[in-house]
C-alpha positions as CSV (number, residue, x, y, z in Angstrom):
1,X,54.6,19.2,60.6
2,X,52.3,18.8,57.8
3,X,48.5,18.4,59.1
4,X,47.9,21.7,61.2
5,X,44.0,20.2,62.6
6,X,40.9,18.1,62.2
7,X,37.8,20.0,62.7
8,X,34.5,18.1,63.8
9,X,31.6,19.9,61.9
10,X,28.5,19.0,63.9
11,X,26.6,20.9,61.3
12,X,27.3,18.3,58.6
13,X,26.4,15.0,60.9
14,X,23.6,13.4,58.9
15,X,22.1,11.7,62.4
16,X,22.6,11.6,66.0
17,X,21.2,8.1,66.5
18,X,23.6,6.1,65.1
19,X,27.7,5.7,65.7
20,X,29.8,6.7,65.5
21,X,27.5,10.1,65.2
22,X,26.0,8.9,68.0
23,X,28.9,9.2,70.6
24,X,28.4,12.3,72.8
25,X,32.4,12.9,72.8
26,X,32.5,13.8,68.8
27,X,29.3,15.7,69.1
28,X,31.2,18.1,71.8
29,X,34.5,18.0,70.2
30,X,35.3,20.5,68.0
31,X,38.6,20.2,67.0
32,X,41.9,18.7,67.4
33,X,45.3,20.7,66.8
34,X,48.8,18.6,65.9
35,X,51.6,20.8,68.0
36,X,54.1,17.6,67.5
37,X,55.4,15.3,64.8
38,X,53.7,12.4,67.2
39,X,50.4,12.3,68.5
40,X,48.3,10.0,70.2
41,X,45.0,9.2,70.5
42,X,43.8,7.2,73.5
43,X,40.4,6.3,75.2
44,X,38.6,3.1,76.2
45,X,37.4,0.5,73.4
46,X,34.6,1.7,72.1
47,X,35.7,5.6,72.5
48,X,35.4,6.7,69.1
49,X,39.9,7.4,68.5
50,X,40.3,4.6,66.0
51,X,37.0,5.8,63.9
52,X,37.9,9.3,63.9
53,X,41.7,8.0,63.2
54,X,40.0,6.4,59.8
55,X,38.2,9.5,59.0
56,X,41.1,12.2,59.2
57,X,43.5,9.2,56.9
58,X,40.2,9.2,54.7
59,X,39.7,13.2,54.3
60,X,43.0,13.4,54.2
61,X,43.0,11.3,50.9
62,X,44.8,8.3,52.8
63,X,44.1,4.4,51.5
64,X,42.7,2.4,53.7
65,X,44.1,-1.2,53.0
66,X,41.0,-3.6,53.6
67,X,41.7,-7.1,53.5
68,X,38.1,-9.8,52.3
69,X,35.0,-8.2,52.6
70,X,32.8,-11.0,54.2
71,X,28.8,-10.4,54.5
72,X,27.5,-9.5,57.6
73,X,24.4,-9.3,59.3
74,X,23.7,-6.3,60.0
75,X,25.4,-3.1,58.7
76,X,25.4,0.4,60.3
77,X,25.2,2.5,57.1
78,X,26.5,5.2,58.9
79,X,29.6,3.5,60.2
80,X,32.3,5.0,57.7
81,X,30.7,8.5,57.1
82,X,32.3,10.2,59.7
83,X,34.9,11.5,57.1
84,X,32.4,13.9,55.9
85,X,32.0,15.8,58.9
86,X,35.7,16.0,59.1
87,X,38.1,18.8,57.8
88,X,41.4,19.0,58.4
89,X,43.5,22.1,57.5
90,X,47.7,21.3,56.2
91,X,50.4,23.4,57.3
92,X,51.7,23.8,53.7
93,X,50.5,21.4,50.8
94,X,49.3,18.0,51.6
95,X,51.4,15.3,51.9
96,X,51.0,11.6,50.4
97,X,50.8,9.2,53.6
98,X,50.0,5.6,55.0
99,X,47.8,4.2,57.3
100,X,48.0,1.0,59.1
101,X,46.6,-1.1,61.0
102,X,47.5,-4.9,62.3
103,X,45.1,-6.9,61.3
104,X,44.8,-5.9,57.9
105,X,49.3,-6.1,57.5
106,X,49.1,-10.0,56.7
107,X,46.8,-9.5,53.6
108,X,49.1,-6.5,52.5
109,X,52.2,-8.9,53.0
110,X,51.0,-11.7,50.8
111,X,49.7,-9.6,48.1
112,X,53.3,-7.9,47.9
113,X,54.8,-11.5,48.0
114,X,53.0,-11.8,44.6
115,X,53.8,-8.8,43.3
116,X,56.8,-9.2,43.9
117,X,57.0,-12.8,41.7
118,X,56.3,-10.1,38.8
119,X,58.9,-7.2,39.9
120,X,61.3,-8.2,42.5
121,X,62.5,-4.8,42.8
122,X,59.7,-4.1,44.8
123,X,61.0,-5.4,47.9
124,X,63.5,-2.4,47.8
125,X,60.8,-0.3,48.6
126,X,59.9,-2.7,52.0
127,X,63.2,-3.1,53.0
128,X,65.0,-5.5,50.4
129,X,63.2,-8.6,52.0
130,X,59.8,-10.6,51.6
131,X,57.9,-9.4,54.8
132,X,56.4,-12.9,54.4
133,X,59.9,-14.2,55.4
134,X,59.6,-12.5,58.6
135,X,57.7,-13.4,61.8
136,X,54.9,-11.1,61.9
137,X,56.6,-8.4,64.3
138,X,59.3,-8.8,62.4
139,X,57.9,-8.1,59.1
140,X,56.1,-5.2,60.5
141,X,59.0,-3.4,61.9
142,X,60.9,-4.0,58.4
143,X,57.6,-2.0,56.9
144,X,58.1,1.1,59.4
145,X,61.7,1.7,58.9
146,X,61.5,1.8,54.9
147,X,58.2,3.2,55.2
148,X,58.9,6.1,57.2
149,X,62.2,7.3,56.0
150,X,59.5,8.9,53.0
151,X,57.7,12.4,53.9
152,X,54.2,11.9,54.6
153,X,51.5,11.7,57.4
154,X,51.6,8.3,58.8
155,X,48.4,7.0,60.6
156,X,48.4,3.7,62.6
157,X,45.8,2.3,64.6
158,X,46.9,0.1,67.8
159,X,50.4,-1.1,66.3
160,X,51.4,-2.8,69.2
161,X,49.2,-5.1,69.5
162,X,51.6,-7.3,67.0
163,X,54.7,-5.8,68.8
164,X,56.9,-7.6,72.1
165,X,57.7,-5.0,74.2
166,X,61.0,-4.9,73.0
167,X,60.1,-4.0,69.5
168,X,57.6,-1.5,70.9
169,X,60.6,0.0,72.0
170,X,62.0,0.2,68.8
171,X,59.0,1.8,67.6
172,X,59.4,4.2,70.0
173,X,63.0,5.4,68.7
174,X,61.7,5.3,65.1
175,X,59.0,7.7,65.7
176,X,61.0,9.6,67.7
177,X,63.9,10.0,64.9
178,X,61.7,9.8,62.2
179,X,59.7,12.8,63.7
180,X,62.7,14.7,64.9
181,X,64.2,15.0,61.0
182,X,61.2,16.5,60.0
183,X,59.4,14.6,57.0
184,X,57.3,12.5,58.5
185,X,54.3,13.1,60.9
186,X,52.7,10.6,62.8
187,X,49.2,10.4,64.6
188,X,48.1,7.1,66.4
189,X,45.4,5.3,68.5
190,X,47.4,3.0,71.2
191,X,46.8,1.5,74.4
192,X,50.4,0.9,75.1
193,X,52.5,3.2,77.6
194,X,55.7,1.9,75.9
195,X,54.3,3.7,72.9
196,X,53.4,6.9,74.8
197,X,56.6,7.2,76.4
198,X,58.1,8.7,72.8
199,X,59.7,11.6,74.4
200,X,57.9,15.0,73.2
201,X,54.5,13.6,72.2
202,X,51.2,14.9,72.1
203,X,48.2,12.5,73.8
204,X,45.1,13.6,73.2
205,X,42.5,11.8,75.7
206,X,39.5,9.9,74.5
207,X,37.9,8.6,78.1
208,X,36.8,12.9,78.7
209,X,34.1,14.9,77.0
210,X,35.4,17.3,75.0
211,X,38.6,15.2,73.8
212,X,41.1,16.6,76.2
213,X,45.1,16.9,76.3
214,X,46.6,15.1,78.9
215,X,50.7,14.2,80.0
216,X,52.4,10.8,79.8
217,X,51.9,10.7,83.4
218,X,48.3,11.3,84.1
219,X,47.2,9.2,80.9
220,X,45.1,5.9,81.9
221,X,47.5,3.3,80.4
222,X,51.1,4.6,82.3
223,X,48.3,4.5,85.3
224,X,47.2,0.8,85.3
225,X,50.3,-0.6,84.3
226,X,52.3,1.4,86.8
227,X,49.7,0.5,89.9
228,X,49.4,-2.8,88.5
229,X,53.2,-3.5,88.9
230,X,53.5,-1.6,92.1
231,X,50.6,-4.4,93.6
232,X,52.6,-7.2,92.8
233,X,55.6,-5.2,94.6
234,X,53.6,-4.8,97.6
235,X,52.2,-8.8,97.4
236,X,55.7,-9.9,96.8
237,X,56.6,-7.6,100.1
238,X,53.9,-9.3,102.0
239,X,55.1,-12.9,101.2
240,X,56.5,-14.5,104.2
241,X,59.8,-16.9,104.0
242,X,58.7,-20.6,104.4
């Protein structure tokens, strides 16, 4: 374990009016502890788990790889300040880290490709192969396992959503091994019960005010899928032979 808590200081939140300062569940959440090498954060779009993911990689002096900045029409200048109203306190010293997210993965890929066309040794460091090879699951999953074998927090926001739910799986046992040796620390916003199946991990809930601790179980996602499936069970049961 290397990141101990995240502390939301309300004192420090330059307006109520705008978001994310403006969602009700950071202004009555004080803090969050890390008890596990995994935790999760999980909560309705719109919830605030991926924004206050961003902030915690931020104060945590974490880069946040952004792909092209395009203009936009209107910009919240609040938006990205929520990291300082954030502190975190380390178990021991801090730790260098990642953070990921999807969207922003195929930008990261090609760049590498041409770095790469410098210093091909650089692959070694990604697993020995241009991720641009790879299908984009693929290339991903090559990226985790020679990412994470390094000690450092490692923040990820929603990696499933490039992910079949075989390689979720696969996820699952990295995170799970990774965390277990000891070097690595992982804290991520998902909406994927394959995901929050890693045996032994934390889920912090995002859809209750204050943020709230809940079990694999009770959590919305395992809920949905699990009544979901059981529906077309019962519609399935229903169907009479021709």
């Amino acid at each position: 374990m290397h990141l101990k808590k995240a502390l939301l200081r309300h004192d420090k939140f330059p307006t109520t009016r705008y978001y994310p300062f403006s969602l009700e569940i950071l202004q009555k959440t004080r803090e969050i502890v890390f008890k596990a090498p995994v935790t999760f954060f999980i909560g309705e779009n719109g919830t605030g788990k991926s924004t206050l993911l961003r902030a915690i990689s931020h104060r945590c002096g974490i880069h946040i790889w952004h792909g092209v900045t395009r203009t936009r029409y209107e910009k919240n200048p609040y938006e990205d300040k929520l990291y300082r109203a954030v502190e975190v306190e380390w178990a021991g010293d801090p730790v260098p880290g990642s953070f990921f997210a999807s969207e922003n993965f195929q930008d990261f890929a090609q760049l590498l490709d041409e770095w790469a066309d410098e210093t091909p040794d650089i692959l070694q460091y990604f697993g020995g192969k241009s991720l641009m090879t790879q299908s984009h699951g693929q290339s991903i999953l090559a990226y985790f396992r020679s990412r994470y074998e390094r000690e450092g927090l490692y923040l990820m926001d929603e990696p499933e959503t490039a992910l079949s739910p075989r390689s979720q799986l696969s996820l699952v046992n990295l995170l799970r091994e990774m965390g277990q040796a000891g070097h690595a620390q992982f804290i991520i916003a998902t909406h994927s019960p394959i995901l929050l199946s890693c045996p032994g991990a934390v889920i912090y809930d995002f859809n209750h005010i204050p943020i709230r601790e809940t079990s694999f179980k009770s959590c919305e996602p395992y809920r949905i899928y699990r009544d979901f499936f059981r529906s077309l069970d019962q519609d399935s049961g229903n169907k009479q032979p021709a």
